[in-house]
VOGU-3710 file (C-alpha; in Angstrom, 3 decimals, decimal comma):
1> xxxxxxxxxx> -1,451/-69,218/23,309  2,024/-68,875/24,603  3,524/-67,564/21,734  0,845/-64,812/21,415  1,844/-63,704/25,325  5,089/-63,899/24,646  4,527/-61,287/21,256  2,710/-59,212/23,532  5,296/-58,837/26,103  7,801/-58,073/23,154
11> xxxxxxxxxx> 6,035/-55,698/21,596  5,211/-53,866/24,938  9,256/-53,776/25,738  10,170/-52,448/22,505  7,280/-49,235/22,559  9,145/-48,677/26,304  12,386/-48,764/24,495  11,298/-46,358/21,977  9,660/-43,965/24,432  12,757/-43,874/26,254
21> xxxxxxxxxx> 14,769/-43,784/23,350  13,132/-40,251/21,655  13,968/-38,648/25,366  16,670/-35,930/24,529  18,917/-37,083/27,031  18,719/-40,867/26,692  19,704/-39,996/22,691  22,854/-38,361/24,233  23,468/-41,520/26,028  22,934/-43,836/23,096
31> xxxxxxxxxx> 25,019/-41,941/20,511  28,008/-41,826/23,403  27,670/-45,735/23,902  27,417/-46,234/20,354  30,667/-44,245/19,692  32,832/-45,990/22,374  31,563/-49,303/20,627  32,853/-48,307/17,376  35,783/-46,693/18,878  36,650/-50,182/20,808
41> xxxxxxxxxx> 35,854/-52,153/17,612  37,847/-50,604/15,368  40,498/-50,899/17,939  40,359/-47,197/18,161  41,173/-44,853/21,891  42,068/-46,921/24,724  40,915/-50,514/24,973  42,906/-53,778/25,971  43,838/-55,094/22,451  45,357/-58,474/22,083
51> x> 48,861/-58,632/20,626
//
C-alpha cells in the first residue's frame, strides 16, 4: 500500500516538473544551469580547481 502512495507522489512531482519544465523561460534557466555544469566539469571558466 505504501509503495503504491509513494508511486503516486512520484509520478505527480515529475508531471509538475515537466509542466514547469516546457515554460519558455524555465528552459532558459535549465539550459544556463546545464552549461555552467559542464563548464565547471570540464574544468572550464572560472571554478576553484584543485592543484
Amino acid at each position: 500500500m505504501a509503495g503504491m502512495i509513494r508511486k503516486l507522489l512520484i509520478s505527480g512531482v515529475a508531471s509538475k516538473v515537466v509542466q514547469e519544465a516546457r515554460k519558455p523561460h524555465n528552459q532558459a534557466k535549465i539550459k544556463k544551469a546545464f552549461a555552467d555544469f559542464q563548464a565547471k566539469r570540464s574544468g572550464g571558466k572560472g571554478g576553484t580547481g584543485r592543484h
